[in-house]
C-alpha positions as CSV (number, residue, x, y, z in Angstrom):
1,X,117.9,-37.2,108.4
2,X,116.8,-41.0,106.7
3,X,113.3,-40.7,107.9
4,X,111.9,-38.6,105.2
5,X,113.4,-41.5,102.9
6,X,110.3,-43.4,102.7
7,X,108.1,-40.2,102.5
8,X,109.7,-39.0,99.4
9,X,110.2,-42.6,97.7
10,X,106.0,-42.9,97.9
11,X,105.2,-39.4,96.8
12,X,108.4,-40.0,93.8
13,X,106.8,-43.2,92.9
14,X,103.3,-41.9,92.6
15,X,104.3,-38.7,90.8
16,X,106.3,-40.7,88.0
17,X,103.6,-43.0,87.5
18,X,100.6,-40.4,87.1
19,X,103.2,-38.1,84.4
20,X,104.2,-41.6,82.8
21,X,101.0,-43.2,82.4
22,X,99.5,-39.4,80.9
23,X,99.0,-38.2,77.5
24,X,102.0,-37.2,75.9
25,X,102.8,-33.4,75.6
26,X,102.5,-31.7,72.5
27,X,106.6,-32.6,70.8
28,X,108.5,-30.4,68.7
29,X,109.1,-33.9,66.5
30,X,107.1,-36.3,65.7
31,X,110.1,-38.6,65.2
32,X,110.7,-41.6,67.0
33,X,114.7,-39.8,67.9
34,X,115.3,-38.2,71.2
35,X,113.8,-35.2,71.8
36,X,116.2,-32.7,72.5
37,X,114.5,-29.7,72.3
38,X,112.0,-31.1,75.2
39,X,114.4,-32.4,77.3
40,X,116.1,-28.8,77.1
41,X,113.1,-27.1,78.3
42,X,112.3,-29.6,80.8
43,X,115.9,-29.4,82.7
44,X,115.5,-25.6,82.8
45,X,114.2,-24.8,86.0
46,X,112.1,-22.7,87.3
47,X,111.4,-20.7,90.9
48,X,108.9,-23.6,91.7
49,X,111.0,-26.5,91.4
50,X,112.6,-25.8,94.9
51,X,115.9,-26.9,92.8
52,X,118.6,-25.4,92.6
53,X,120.7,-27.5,90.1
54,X,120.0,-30.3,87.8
55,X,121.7,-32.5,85.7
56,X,120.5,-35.4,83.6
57,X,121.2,-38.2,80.8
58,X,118.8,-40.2,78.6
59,X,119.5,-42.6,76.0
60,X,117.2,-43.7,73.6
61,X,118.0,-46.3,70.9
62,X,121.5,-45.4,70.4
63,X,121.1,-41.8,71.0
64,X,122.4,-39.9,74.0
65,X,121.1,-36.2,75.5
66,X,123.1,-34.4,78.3
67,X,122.1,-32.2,80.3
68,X,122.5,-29.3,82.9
69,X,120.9,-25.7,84.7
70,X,122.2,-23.9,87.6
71,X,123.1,-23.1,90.0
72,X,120.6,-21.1,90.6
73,X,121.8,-19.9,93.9
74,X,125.1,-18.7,93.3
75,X,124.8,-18.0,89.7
76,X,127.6,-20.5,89.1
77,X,127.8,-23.2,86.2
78,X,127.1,-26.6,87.0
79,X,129.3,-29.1,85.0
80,X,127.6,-32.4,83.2
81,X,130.3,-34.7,85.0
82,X,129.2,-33.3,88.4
83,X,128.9,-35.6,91.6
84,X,125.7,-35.6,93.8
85,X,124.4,-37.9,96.6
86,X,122.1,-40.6,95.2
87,X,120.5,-41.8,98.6
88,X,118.4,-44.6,98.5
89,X,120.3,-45.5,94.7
90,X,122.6,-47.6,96.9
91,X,119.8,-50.0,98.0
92,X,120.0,-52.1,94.5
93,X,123.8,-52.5,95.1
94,X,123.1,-53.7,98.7
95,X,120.5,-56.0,97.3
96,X,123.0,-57.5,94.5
97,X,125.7,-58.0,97.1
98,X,122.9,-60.1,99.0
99,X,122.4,-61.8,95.6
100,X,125.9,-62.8,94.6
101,X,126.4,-64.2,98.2
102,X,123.0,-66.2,97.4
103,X,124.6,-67.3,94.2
104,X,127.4,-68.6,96.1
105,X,125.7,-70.3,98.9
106,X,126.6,-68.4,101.5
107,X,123.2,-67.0,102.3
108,X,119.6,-68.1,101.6
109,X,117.0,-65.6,100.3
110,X,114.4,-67.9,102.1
111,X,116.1,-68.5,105.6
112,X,115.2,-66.1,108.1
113,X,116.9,-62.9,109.6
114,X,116.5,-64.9,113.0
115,X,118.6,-67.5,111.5
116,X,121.2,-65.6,110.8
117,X,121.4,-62.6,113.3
118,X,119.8,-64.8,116.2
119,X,119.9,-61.9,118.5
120,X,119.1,-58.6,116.6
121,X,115.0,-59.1,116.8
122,X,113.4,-59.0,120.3
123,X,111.4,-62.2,120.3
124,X,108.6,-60.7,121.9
125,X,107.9,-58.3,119.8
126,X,108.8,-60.1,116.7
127,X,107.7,-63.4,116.4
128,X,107.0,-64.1,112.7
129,X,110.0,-65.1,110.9
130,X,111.1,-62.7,108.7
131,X,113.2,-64.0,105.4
132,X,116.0,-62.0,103.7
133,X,114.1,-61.9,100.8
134,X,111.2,-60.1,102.6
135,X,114.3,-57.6,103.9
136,X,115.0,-56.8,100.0
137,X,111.4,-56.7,98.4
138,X,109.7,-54.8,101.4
139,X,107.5,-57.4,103.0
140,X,109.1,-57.5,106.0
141,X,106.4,-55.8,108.0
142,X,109.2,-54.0,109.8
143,X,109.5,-50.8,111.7
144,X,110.5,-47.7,109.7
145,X,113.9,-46.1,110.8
146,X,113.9,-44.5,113.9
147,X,109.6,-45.4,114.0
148,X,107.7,-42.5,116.6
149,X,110.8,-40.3,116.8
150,X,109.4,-36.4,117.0
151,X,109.8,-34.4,113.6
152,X,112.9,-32.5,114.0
153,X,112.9,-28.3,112.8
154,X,115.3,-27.2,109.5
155,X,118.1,-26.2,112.1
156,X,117.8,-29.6,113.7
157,X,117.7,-31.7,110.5
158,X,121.1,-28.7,109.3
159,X,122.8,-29.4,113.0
160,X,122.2,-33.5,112.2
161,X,123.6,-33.7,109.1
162,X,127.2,-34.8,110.2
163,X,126.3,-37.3,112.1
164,X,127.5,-40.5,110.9
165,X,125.5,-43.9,111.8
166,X,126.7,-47.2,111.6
167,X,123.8,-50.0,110.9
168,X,124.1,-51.3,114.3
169,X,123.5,-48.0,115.5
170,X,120.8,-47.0,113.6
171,X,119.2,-50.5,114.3
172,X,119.5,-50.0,118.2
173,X,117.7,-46.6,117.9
174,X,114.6,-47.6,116.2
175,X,114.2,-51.3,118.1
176,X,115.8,-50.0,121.4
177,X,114.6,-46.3,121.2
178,X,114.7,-44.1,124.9
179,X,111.8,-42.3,125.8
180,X,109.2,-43.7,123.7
181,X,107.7,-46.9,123.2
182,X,109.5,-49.7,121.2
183,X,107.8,-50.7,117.9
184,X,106.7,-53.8,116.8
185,X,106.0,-55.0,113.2
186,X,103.5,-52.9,110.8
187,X,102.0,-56.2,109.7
188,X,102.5,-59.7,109.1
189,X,105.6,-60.8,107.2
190,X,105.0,-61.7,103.7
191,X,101.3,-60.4,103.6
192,X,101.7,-56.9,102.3
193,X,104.4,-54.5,100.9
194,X,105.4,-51.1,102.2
195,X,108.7,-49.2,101.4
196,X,110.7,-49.6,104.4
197,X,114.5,-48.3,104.0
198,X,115.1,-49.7,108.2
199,X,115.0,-53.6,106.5
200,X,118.2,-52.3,104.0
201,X,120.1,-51.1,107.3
202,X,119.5,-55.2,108.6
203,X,120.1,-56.1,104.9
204,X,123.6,-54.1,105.3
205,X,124.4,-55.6,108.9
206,X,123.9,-59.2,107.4
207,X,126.3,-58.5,104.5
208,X,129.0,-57.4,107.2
209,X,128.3,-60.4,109.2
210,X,128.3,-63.1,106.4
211,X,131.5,-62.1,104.9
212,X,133.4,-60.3,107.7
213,X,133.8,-57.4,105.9
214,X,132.8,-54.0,105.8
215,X,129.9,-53.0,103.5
216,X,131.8,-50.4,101.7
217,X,134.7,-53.3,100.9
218,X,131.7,-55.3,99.7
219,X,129.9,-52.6,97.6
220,X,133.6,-51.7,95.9
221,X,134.7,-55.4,94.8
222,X,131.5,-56.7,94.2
223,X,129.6,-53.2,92.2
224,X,132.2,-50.2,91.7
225,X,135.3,-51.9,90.7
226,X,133.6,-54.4,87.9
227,X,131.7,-52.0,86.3
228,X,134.6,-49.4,86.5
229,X,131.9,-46.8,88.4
230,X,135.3,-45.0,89.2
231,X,133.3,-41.5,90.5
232,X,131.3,-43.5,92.5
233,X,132.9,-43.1,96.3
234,X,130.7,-44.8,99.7
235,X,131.3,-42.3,102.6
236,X,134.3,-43.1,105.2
237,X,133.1,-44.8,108.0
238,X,132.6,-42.4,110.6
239,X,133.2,-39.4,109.5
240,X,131.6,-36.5,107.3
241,X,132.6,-36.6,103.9
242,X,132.1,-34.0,101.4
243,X,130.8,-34.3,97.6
244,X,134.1,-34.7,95.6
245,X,134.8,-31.4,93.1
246,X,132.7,-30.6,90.8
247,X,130.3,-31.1,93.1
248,X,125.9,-30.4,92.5
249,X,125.0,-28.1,95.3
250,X,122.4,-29.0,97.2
251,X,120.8,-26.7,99.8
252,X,118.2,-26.7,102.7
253,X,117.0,-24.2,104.5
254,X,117.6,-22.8,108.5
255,X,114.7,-21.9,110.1
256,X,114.8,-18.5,109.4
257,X,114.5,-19.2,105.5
258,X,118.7,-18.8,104.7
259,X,120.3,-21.9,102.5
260,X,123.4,-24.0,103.4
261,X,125.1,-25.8,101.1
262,X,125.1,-29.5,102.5
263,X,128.2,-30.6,100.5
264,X,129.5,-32.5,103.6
265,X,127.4,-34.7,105.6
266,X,127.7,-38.2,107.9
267,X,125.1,-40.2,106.5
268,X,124.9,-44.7,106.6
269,X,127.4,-47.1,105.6
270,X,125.5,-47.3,102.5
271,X,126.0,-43.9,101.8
272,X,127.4,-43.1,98.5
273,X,128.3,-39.9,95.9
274,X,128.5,-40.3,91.8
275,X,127.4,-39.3,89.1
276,X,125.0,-39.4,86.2
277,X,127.5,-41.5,83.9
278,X,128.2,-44.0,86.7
279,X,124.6,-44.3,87.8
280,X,124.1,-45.3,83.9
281,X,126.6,-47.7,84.0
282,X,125.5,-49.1,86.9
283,X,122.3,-50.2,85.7
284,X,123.1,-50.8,82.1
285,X,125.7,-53.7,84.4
286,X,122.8,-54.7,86.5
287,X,120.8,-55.4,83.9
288,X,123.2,-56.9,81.1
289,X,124.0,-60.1,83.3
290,X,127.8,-58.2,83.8
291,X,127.1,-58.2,87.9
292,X,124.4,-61.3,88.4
293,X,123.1,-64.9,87.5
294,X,120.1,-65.4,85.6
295,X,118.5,-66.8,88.4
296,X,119.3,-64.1,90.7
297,X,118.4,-61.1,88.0
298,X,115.3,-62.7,88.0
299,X,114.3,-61.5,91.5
300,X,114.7,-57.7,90.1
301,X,111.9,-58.0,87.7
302,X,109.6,-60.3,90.1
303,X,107.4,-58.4,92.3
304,X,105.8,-60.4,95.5
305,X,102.9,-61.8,95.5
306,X,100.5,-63.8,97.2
307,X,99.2,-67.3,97.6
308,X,96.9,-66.9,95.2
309,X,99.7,-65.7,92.5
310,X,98.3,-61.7,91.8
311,X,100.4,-59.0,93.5
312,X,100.5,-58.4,97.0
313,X,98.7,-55.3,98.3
314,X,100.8,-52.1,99.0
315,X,100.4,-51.3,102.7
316,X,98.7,-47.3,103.0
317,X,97.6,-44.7,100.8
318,X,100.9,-43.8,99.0
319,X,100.3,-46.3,96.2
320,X,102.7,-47.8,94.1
321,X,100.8,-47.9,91.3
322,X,97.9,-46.2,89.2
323,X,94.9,-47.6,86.9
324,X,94.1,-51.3,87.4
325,X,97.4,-51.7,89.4
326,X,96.8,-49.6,92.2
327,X,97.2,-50.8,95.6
328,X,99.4,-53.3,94.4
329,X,103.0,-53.9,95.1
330,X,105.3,-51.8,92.8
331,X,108.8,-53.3,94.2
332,X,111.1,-55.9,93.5
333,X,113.7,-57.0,95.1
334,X,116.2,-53.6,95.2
335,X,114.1,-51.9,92.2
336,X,110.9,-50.7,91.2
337,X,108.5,-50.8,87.9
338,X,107.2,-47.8,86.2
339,X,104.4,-49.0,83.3
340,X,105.0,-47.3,79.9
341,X,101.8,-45.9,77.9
342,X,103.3,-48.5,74.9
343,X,103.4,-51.1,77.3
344,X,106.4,-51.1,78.6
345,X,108.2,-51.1,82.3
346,X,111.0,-49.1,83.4
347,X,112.9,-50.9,85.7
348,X,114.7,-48.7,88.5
349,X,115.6,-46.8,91.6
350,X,115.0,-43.2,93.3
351,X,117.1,-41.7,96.2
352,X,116.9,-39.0,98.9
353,X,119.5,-37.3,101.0
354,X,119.4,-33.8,102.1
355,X,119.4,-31.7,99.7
356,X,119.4,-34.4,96.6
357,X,117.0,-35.7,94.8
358,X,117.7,-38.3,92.3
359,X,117.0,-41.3,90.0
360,X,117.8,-44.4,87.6
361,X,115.6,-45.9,85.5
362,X,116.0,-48.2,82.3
363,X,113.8,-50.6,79.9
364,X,114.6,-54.4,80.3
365,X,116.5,-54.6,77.4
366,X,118.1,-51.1,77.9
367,X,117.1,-49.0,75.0
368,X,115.9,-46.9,76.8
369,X,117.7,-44.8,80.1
370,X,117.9,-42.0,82.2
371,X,119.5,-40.8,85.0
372,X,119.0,-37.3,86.9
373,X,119.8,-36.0,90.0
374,X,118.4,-32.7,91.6
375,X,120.3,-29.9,94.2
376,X,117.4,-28.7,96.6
377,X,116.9,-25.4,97.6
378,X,113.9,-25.8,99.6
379,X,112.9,-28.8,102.7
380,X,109.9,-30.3,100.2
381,X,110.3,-33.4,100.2
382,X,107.8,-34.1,97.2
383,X,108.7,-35.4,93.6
384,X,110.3,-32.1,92.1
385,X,108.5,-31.0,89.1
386,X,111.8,-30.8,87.2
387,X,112.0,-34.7,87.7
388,X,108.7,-35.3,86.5
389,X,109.2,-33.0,83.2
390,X,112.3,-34.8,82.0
391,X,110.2,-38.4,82.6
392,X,107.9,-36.7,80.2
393,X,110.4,-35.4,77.8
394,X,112.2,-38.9,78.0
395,X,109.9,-41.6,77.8
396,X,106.0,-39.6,77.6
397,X,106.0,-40.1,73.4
């Protein structure tokens, strides 16, 4: 269920950056505005999107474009204020939780995870220290969730989908799996950077352990109740919990090719459901000083890097970036970069669950947004074209 995660965060990454850094398209304006008629086209979606729904928002200088197609399954209307699963969106809202306890003194970016969860690491296996900071910007070197578990079939990955995992539990399957071997670190901490989702679920166990609390108390006083993300709703703990109404359908298929609607699944502590407006209020907040310190927004626009001050290296073939860049890091601490062909960077975040696809990204100085969010109706778990074309109609002039 979160292994494909990382898979789909590398492919996303790389896709944005190669329709991004391209010529633009051909534009019905040559205007500096918003344009509307090519963010129209791109949202409509066709039979080789594996989509079944879309909805989207960009802003532009002022300007605002909404957006919506679908559902092309049932032949029902999908609704701009819909609700969707955003995935691996909730990993910047862990990260400024992590960073507001830093703020306060309660936790130190540069101590490591040994320090504080003394037990959770088998010493054997992991002898490096590994700092929270490493857990936040990918350096850590760690395991990926659930590391040499066999590829499960459509019905599997349908009949798994209400499970419910708590961090503890999904940290005792990957480092204490049965039945295959145990893994160990994918390289040396600090050295290299690779997506790794399994450092978030430490990253969340730490935040329960520093302040006593449950993550989703955390993530709701310290990110959805300030910036008044009121559709924005983490999953009950332990139980399967359903998109609220209206709802983007998102759908996988069985083995034998029939879609489900995945409305209600178990997911992670972290798991959360909203919607387009939210997401854009959380990030215009993250960005505007409204949630951090100047010190600590600094760490979302700093990539890692070496001793000798350039960019660490990104750890296997799905690259972060393109041009002079590649192989480099691409990730901050809870975000990622995206260069502009004006020179640029889009600051932001992509998630995955099943049957959602979905993103956040924004300019610095937020003139420039968007957020979208994709229904499957296919298992692909590549960048969906539709994705790609409103990057293009947003932010390609």
């Amino acid at each position: 269920m979160h292994r494909s995660s990382a898979r789909f965060l590398a492919a996303a990454t790389t896709a944005v950056v190669l329709l991004i850094s391209a010529p633009a398209q051909a534009a019905t304006s040559t205007s500096p505005d918003l344009n509307r008629t090519a963010l129209n086209e791109a949202i409509r979606l066709r039979p080789s999107d594996g989509a079944a729904g879309a909805i989207a928002e960009v802003h532009k200088d002022g300007q605002s474009w909404r957006g919506t197609d679908g559902d092309l399954v049932t032949g029902k209307r999908i609704r701009s204020d819909a609700h969707f699963r955003i995935g691996s969106i909730a990993k910047p809202m862990e990260a400024v939780i992590l960073l507001q306890l830093s703020a306060e003194g309660r936790v130190n970016l540069d101590r490591s995870v040994q320090h504080y969860l003394p037990h959770l690491l088998p010493k054997k296996r992991f002898k490096e220290p590994i700092t929270v900071r490493q857990l936040l910007n990918h350096t850590s070197g760690l395991p990926q969730d659930f590391e040499g578990a066999p590829a499960t079939t459509p019905d599997q990955a349908l009949d798994r989908r209400f499970d419910y995992l708590t961090f503890d539990q999904v940290i005792r399957q990957t480092l204490h799996p049965k039945g295959r071997p145990a893994p160990g670190p994918r390289f040396s901490p600090g050295t290299k950077q690779e997506y790794n989702s399994f450092g978030y679920r430490i990253a969340g166990k730490l935040i329960e352990h520093i302040t006593g609390h449950s993550y989703q108390y955390e993530v709701t006083e310290r990110v959805l109740k300030p910036l008044r993300m009121y559709e924005t709703v983490p999953h009950v703990a332990g139980q399967s919990t359903p998109v609220p109404r209206p709802y983007l359908p998102g759908y996988l298929p069985r083995n034998n090719g029939d879609l489900v609607d995945v409305n209600v699944q178990g997911g992670l502590p972290a798991s959360m459901t909203s919607t387009t407006g939210d997401l854009d209020r959380f990030i215009t907040g993250l960005f505007d000083g409204s949630l951090l310190r100047p010190a600590q927004a600094a760490e979302l626009f700093a990539v890692p890097r070496g001793i000798d001050g350039k960019p660490l290296p990104y750890a296997n073939e799905s690259n972060c970036n393109m041009g002079p860049a590649k192989g480099t890091a691409c990730f901050s601490v809870g975000l990622m970069y995206v260069p502009l062909p004006d020179g640029s960077t889009l600051w932001g975040k992509t998630g995955s669950d099943p049957g959602y696809r979905s993103g956040v990204f924004a300019t610095r100085d937020l003139h420039r947004r968007a957020v979208y969010a994709l229904g499957t109706s296919s298992a692909d778990n590549q960048a969906p074209a539709v994705g790609l074309r409103l990057a293009q109609a947003a932010f390609g002039e």
